[in-house]
C-alpha positions in Angstrom: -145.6 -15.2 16.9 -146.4 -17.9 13.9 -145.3 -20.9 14.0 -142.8 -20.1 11.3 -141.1 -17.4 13.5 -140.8 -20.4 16.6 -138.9 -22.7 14.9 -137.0 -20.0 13.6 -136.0 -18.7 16.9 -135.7 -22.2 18.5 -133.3 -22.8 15.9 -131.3 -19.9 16.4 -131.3 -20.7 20.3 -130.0 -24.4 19.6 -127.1 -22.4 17.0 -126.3 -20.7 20.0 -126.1 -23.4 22.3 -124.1 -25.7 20.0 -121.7 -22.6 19.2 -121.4 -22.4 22.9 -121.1 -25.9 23.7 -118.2 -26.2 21.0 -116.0 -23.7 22.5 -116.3 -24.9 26.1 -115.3 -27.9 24.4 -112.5 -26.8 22.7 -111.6 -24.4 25.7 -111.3 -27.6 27.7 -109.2 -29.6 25.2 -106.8 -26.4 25.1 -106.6 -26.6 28.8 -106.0 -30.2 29.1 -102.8 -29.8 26.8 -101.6 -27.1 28.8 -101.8 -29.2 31.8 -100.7 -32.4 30.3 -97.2 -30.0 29.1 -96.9 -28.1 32.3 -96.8 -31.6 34.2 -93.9 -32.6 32.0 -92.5 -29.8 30.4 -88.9 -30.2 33.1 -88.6 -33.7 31.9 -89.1 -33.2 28.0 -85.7 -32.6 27.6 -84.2 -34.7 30.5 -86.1 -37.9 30.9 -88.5 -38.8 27.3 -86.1 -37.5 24.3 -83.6 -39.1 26.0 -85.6 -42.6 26.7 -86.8 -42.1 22.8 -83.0 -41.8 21.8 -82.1 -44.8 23.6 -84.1 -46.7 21.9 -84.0 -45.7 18.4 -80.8 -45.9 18.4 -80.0 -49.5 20.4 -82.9 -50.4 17.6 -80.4 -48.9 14.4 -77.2 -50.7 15.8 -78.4 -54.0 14.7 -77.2 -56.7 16.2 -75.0 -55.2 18.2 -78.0 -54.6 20.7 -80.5 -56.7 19.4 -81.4 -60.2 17.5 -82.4 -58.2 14.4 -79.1 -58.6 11.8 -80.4 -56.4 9.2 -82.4 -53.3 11.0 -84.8 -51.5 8.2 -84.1 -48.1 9.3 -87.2 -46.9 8.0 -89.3 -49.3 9.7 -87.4 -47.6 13.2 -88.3 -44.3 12.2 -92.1 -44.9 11.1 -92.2 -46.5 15.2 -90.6 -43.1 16.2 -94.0 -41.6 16.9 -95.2 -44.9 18.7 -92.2 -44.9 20.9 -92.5 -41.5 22.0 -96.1 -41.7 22.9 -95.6 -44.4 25.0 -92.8 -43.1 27.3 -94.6 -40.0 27.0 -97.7 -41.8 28.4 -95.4 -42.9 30.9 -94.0 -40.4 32.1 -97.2 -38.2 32.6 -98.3 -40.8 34.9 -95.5 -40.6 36.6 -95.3 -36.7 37.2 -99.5 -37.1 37.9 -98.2 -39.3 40.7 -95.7 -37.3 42.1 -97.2 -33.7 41.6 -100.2 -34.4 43.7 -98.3 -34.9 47.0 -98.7 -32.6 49.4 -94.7 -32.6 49.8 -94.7 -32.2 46.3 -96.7 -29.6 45.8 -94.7 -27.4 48.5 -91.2 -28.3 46.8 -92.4 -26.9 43.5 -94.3 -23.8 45.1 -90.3 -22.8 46.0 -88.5 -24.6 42.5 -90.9 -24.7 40.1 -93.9 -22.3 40.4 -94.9 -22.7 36.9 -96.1 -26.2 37.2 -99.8 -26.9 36.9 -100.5 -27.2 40.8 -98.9 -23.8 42.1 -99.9 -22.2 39.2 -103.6 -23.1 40.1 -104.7 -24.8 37.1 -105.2 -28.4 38.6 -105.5 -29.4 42.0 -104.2 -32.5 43.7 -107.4 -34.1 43.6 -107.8 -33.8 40.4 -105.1 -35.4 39.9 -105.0 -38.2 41.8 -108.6 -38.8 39.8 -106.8 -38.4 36.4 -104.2 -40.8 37.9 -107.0 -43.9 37.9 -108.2 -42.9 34.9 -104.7 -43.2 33.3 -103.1 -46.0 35.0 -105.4 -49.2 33.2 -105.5 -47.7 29.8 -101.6 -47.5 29.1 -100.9 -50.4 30.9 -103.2 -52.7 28.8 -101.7 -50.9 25.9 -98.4 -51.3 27.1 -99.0 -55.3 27.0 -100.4 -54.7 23.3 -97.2 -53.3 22.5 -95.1 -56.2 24.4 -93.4 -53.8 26.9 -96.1 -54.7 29.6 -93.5 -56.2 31.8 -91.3 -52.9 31.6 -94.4 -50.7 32.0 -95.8 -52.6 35.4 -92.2 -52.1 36.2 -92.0 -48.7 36.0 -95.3 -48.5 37.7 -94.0 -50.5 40.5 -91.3 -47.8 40.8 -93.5 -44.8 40.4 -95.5 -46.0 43.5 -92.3 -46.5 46.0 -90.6 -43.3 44.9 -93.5 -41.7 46.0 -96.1 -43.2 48.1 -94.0 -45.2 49.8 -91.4 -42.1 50.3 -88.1 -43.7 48.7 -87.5 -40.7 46.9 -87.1 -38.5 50.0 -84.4 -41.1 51.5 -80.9 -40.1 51.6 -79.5 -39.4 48.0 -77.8 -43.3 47.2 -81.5 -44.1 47.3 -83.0 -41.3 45.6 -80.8 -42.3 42.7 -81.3 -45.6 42.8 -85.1 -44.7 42.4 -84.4 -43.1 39.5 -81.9 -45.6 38.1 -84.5 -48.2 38.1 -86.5 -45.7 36.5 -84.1 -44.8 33.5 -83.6 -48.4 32.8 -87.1 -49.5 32.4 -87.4 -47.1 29.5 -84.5 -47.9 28.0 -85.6 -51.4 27.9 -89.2 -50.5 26.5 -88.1 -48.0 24.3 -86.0 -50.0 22.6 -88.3 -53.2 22.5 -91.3 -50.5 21.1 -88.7 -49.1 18.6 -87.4 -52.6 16.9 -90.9 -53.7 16.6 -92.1 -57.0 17.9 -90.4 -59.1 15.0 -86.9 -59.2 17.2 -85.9 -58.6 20.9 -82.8 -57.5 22.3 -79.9 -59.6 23.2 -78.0 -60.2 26.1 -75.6 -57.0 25.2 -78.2 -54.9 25.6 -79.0 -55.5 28.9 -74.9 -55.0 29.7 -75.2 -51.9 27.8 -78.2 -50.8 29.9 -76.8 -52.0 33.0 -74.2 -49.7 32.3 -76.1 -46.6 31.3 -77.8 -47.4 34.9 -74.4 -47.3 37.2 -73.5 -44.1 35.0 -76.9 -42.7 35.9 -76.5 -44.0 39.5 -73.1 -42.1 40.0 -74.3 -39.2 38.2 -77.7 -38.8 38.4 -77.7 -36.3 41.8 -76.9 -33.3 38.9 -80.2 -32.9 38.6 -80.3 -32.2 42.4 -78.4 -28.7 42.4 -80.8 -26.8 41.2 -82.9 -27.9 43.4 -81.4 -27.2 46.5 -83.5 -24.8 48.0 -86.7 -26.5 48.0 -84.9 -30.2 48.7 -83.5 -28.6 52.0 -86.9 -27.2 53.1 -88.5 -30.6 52.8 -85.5 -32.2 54.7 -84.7 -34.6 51.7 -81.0 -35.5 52.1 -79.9 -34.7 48.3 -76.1 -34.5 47.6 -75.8 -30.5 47.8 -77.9 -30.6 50.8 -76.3 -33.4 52.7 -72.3 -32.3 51.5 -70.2 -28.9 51.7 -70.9 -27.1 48.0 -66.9 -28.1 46.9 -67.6 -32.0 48.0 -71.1 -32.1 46.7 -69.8 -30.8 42.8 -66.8 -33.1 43.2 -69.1 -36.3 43.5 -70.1 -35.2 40.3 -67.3 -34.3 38.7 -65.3 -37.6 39.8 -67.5 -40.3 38.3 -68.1 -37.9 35.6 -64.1 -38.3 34.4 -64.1 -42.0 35.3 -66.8 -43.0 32.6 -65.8 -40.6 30.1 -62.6 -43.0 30.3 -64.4 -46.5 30.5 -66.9 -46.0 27.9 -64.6 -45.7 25.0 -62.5 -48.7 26.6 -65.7 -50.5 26.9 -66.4 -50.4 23.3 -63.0 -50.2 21.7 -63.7 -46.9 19.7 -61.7 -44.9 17.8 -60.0 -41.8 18.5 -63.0 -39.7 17.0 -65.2 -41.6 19.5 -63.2 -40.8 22.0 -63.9 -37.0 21.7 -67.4 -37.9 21.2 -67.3 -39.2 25.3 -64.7 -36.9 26.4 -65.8 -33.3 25.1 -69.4 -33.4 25.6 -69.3 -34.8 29.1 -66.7 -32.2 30.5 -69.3 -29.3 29.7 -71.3 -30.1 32.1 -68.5 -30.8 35.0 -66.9 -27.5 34.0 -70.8 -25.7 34.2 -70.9 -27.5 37.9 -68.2 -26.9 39.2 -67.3 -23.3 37.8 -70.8 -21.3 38.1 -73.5 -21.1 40.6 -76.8 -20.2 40.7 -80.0 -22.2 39.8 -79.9 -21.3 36.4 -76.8 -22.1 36.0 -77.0 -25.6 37.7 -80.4 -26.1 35.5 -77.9 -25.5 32.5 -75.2 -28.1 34.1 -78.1 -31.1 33.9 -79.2 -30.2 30.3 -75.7 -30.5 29.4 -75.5 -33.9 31.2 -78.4 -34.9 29.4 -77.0 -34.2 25.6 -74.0 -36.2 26.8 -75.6 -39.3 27.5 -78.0 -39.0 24.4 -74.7 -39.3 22.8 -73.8 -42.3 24.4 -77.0 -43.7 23.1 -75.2 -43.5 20.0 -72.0 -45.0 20.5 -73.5 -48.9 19.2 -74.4 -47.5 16.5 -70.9 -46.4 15.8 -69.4 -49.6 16.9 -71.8 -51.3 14.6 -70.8 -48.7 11.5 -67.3 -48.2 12.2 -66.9 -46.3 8.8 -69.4 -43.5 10.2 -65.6 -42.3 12.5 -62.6 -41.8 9.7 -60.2 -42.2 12.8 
């Protein structure tokens, strides 16, 4: 063979080998996604739009949740992306944290086969060593963004929900745990979405304080559909620990109470009273009228739209022309 024809075929080989090298590569980032969205994918809807909501919207009411008097509304919107990433950041460390527990993984093998674990595309291992390499990076960036306080919080949280066990207490404490939870993301959210330039005031943190006993009274909905796998582990959930009629009814009760307070609370109109009345009896009528996991999955999602449109009600109270009556 000349020494023409070598280089010719070495170069072929090293086409070959980069070709190759490039779709391992891509194969891998494709598979890293799919992971990354099967460890989240039952808390898209419920837990990070939500958080995102919060916090766009506390940022447009103006001063009504924060020191900011004249919010540019643009400005909020071109942080949208920034916010999101962030809780979403969040978040996957906390599903990392809790999907790799041996407890965990046996619970979802019965509720949730499709998450990464059962499925077989990640072991707990591996996820514990993603864990470390997450848990520095997004802190640090959470001080860059000033929500480090709110981030070690959540961390903080994250680690006694589930090394320390505190989620698989009896259910006041399992919603606590997620109270806490809720209201470090509302906090960050909302400090990541009006920018560093203002802060929120001291209605803000009533207003979250509230959005955390509504989610401490309520929260357990997200517990029904569960049931079956919450009962195997011995975790004492509300449907697990009460009769099926008493379990919906500590639901439904609290449920009526604050689709009364809120629109006290904030003096709205009759327009905004529909707005907290409406949307939050689908979800008690979903509970307490049809069974079944899927329908009990529906019964949360519902629950989740109607306290995304609480988020909004400062907003209203700060535009009171957006309500004709």
């Amino acid at each position: 063979m000349s020494h023409t024809e070598k280089v010719g075929a070495i170069s072929l080989t090293d086409q070959e080998e980069i070709s190759t090298s490039a779709t391992i590569s891509s194969s891998s980032i494709v598979r890293f996604f799919r992971i990354a969205w099967l460890l989240q994918k039952d808390d898209i809807k419920t837990f990070t739009i939500p958080a995102v909501a919060f916090g766009v919207l506390g940022a447009f009411s103006g001063s009504i949740l924060t020191t900011n008097e004249s919010p540019d509304y643009l400005a909020i919107l071109m942080r949208l992306p920034l916010t999101f990433l962030w809780i979403l950041l969040l978040c996957l460390i906390f599903e990392v944290a809790n999907q790799r527990l041996p407890d965990s993984v046996i619970e979802d093998t019965f509720n949730k086969p499709h998450r990464a674990v059962p499925s077989g595309l990640i072991t707990p291992e591996q996820l514990r060593q993603l864990l470390l390499v997450l848990i520095l990076p997004v802190l640090g960036w959470s001080y860059y963004l000033g929500v480090g306080q709110e981030a070690s919080f959540l961390m903080v949280v994250v680690w006694m929900y589930n090394d320390l066990k505190g989620g698989d207490t009896i259910f006041f404490i399992r919603n606590f745990f997620a109270t806490l939870t809720f209201g470090g993301s509302y906090s960050g959210t909302l400090r990541v979405a009006m920018g560093p330039a203002c802060a929120p005031n001291d209605a803000a943190y009533i207003w979250i304080g509230t959005m955390c006993l509504i989610i401490l009274t309520t929260m357990h909905i997200q517990d029904y559909r569960d049931e079956e796998g919450d009962g195997d582990k011995g975790r004492m959930t509300v449907p697990v620990y009460f009769s099926t009629t008493v379990a919906r009814l500590l639901f439904a009760l609290p449920m009526a109470f604050w689709m009364i307070f809120i629109p006290i609370y904030w003096e709205l109109p009759i327009l905004g009273w529909l707005l907290c009345i409406l949307p939050g009896a689908a979800p008690v009528i979903h509970l307490l009228l049809l069974r079944g996991v899927k329908h009990d999955e529906r019964a949360y999602q519902l629950w989740a739209v109607w306290m995304v449109l609480l988020y909004a009600v400062p907003v209203i109270r700060s535009h009171p022309d957006l309500l004709p009556f």
